[in-house]
NUKOLMAR-996677 format. One record per residue (C-alpha): x, y, z; residue in one letter; residue number from 1. Coordinates in pm, 1 decimal, padded with zeros to 6 digits, always signed. Example, Ala and Ser with C-alpha at 12.3 -4.5 7.8 and 13.67 -1.06 7.14 Angstrom:
2
@c1->+01230.0&c2->-00450.0&c3->+00780.0&residu->A&num->1
@c1->+01367.0&c2->-00106.0&c3->+00714.0&residu->S&num->2
***
This chain:
74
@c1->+11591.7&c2->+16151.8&c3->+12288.5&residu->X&num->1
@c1->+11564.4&c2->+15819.9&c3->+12093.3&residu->X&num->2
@c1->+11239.5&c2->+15762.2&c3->+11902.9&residu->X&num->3
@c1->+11138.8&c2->+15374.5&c3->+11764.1&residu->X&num->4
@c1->+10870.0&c2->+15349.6&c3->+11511.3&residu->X&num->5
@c1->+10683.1&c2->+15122.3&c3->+11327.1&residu->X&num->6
@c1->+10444.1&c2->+15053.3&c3->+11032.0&residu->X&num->7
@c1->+10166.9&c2->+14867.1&c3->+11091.4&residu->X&num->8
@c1->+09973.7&c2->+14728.8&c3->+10830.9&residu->X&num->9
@c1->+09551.4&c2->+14752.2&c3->+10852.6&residu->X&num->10
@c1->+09401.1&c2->+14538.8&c3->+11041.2&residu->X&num->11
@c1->+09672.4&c2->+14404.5&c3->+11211.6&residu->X&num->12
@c1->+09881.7&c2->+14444.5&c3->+11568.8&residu->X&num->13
@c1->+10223.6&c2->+14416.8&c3->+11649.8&residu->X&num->14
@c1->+10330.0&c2->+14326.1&c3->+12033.2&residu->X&num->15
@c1->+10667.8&c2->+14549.0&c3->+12176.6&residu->X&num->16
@c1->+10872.2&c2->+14468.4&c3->+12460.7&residu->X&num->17
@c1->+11090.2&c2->+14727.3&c3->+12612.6&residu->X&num->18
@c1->+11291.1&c2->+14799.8&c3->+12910.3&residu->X&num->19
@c1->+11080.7&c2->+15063.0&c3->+13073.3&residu->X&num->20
@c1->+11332.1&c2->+15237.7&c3->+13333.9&residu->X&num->21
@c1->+11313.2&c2->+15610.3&c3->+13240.6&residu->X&num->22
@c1->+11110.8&c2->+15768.5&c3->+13545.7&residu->X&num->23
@c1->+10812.8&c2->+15974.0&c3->+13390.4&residu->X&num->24
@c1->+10547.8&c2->+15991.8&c3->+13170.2&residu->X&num->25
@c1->+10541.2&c2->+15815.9&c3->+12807.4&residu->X&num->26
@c1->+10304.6&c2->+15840.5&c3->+12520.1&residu->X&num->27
@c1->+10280.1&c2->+15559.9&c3->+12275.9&residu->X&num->28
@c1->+10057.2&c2->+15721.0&c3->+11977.7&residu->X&num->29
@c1->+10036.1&c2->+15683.2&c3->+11599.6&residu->X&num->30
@c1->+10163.7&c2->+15935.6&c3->+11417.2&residu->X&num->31
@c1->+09847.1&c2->+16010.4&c3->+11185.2&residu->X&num->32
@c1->+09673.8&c2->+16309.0&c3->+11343.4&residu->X&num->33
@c1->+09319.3&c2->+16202.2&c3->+11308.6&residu->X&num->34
@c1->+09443.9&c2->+15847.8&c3->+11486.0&residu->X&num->35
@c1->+09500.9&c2->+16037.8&c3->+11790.0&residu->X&num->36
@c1->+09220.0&c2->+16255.2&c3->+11807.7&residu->X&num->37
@c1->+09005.9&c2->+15964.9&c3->+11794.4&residu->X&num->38
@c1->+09182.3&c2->+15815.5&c3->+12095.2&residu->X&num->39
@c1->+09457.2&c2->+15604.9&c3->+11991.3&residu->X&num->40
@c1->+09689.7&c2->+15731.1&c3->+12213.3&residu->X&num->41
@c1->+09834.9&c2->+15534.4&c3->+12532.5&residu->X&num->42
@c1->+10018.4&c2->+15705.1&c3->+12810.0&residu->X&num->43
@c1->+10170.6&c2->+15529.3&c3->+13120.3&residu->X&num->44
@c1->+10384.3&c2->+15652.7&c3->+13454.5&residu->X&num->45
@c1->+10696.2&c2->+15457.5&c3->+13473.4&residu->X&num->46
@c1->+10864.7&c2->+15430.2&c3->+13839.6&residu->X&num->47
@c1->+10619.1&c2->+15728.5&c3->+13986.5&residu->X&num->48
@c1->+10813.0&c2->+15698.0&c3->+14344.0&residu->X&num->49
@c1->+11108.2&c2->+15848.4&c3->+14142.5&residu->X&num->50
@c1->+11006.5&c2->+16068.7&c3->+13968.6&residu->X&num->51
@c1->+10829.7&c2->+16243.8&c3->+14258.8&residu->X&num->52
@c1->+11172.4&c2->+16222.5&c3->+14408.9&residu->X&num->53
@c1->+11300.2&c2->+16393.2&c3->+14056.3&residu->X&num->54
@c1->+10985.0&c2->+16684.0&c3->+14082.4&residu->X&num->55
@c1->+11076.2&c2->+16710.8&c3->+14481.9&residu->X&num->56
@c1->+11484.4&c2->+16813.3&c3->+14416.4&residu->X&num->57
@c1->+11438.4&c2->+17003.5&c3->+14146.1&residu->X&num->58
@c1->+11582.7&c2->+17356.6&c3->+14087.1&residu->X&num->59
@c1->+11308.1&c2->+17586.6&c3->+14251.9&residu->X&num->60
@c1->+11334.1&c2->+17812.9&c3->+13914.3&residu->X&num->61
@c1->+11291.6&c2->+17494.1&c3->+13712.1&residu->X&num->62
@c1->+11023.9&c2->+17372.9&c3->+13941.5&residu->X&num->63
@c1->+10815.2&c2->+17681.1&c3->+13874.6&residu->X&num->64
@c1->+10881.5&c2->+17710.0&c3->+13509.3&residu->X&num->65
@c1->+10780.7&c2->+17322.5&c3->+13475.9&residu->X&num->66
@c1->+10501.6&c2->+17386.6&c3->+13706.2&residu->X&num->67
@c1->+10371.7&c2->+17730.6&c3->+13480.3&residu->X&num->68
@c1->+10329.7&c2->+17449.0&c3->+13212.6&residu->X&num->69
@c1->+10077.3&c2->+17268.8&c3->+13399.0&residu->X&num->70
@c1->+09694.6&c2->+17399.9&c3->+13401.2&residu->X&num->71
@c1->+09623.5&c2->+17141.3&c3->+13669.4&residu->X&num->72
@c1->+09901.8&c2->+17145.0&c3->+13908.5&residu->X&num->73
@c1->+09785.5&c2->+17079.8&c3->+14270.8&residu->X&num->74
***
């Protein structure tokens, strides 16, 4: 796992490129609890086709184990 942070002085912004090819689901967050409860939290789904392809061939015992994790699983 690699991690990348940054400090980001008040009342400013900072723009980020990045190579998104990982298939899944990212958060981008600040790490000061209260930031996140309040919202500032961004999630996206990188390359969704393969990473139902990833869910769909994975080790039934894994499958289940992953799935046990999930309140809303469908």
């Amino acid at each position: 796992m690699r991690r990348d942070t940054l400090t980001i002085p008040g009342l400013s912004h900072v723009v980020i490129h990045f190579l998104a090819d990982n298939p899944g689901i990212w958060a981008l967050h600040c790490h000061v609890a209260w930031h996140m409860e309040a919202g500032m939290l961004l999630t996206f789904l990188e390359r969704p086709d393969d990473l139902k392809h990833l869910v769909h061939d994975m080790n039934p015992s894994t499958k289940q184990l992953s799935i046990s994790f999930c309140s809303d699983y469908r």
